[in-house]
C-alpha positions, -999 to +999 in steps of 0.1 A: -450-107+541-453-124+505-442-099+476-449-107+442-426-093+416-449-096+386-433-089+352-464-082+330-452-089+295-436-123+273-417-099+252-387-080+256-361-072+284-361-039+300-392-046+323-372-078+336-343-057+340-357-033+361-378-062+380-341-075+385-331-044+405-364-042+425-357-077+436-322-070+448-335-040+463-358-059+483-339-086+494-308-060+505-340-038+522-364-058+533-350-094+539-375-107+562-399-104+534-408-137+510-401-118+474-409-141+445-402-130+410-433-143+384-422-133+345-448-140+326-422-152+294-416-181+319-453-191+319-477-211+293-510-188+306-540-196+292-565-169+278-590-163+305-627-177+297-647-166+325-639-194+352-630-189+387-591-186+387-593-218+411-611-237+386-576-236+358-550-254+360-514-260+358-495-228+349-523-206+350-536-217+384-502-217+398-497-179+387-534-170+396-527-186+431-497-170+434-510-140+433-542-143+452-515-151+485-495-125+479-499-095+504-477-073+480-476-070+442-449-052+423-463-049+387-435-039+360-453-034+324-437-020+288-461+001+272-470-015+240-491+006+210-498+031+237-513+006+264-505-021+288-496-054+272-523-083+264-505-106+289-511-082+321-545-076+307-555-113+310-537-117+340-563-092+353-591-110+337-580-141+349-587-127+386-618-120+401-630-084+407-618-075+442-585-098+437-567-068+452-585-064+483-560-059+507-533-060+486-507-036+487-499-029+449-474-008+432-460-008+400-433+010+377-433+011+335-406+009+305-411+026+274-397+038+248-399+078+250-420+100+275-451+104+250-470+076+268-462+083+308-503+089+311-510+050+302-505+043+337-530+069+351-554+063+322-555+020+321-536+007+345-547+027+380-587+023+370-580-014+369-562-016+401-591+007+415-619-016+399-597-047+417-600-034+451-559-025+453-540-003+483-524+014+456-490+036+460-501+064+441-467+069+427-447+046+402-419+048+385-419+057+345-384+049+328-375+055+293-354+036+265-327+062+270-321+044+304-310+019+293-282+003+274-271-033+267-296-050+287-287-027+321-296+004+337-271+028+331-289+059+352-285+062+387-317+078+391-337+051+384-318+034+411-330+062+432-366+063+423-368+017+427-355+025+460-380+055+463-410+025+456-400+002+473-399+018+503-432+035+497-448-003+488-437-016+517-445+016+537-480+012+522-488-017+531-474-018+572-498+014+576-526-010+560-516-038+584-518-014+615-550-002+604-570-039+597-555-051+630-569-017+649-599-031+635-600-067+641-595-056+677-619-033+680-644-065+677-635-078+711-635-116+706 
C-alpha cells in the first residue's frame, strides 16, 4: 500500500507539523505500508494550464505522478482567508477529474480559531467528491491554540491522528475487499 502524506500549502509550519506526527504514526502503525511525505514548500509546481498531468515535467510531473500511484492520500491544509490554499487548489487542477478513483483519501486542517471548521465540508469534500475519492468522512480540525513553538502540545490531537489513521487505512482495506469480490466475480 503506497500512502501519500501531502502537505497542501508553501507557507507556514503547523500543517507540516502535524503531517510529521501522522507520519510517525504510520510508520509505528502500519509499517508494512510505503508512506511518502510530499510538502509542497519543497516543490517548484507549475500553475496548471490544462495539460494531461503526464504531459509536465520535472517537479510537477514527479508530484502529479506521485500521486496518481498512490493508493492512499493523507491531505493536511491551513485554512487561508477562509479557504483551502492556492497550492492544493492547483494541485487539484493539475489532476484529471476522476484522479481519486479508488483512492482512499483523508485529510485533517490547521487554523487559526474554530470560525472556519466548515471550509472542509464546504470546498474541500465537493472536490474530493468531484475527483472520484473513497473519502473518510471524518478529519481532523486543529486550532492555533494547539500548538506552541513549532509542536503539538495537546494530547488530543495525538488521539484524534491516531483516530484517522486508523480510519484511512480501515477505509481503504474494506475498499480492497470489495474491488477484489468484484474482480472475482468475473470468472477469468
Amino acid at each position: 500500500m503506497k500512502i501519500i502524506g501531502l502537505s497542501g500549502s508553501v507557507v507556514g509550519s503547523k500543517t507540516r507539523t502535524v503531517m510529521d506526527a501522522v507520519e510517525k504514526e504510520i510508520r509505528e502503525s502500519y509499517p508494512e505500508s510505503a508512506f511518502q511525505l510530499m510538502d509542497l514548500k519543497d516543490y517548484n509546481l507549475q500553475f496548471s494550464d490544462g495539460r494531461n498531468y503526464l504531459d509536465y515535467a520535472g517537479d510537477t510531473g514527479y508530484v502529479t505522478k506521485q500521486l496518481m500511484e498512490a493508493d492512499v492520500i493523507i491531505i493536511g491544509t491551513p485554512v487561508f482567508q477562509a479557504s483551502i490554499p492556492a497550492s492544493l487548489k492547483n494541485i487539484f487542477d493539475l489532476l484529471p477529474a476522476g484522479a481519486f478513483r479508488d483512492k482512499t483519501v483523508s485529510f485533517f486542517i490547521t487554523a487559526g480559531s474554530s470560525k472556519h471548521y466548515l471550509v472542509a465540508d464546504y470546498q474541500l469534500k465537493p472536490i474530493l467528491a468531484y475527483m472520484k475519492a473513497q473519502m473518510v468522512q471524518t478529519y481532523v480540525y486543529i486550532e492555533e491554540k494547539s500548538f506552541q513553538q513549532k509542536r503539538i502540545v495537546d494530547d488530543d490531537v495525538f488521539l484524534r491522528l491516531e483516530h484517522l489513521v486508523e480510519e484511512t487505512i480501515d477505509t481503504y482495506e474494506a475498499g480492497e475487499f470489495i474491488r477484489e469480490k468484484k474482480e472475482d466475480s468475473f470468472g477469468f
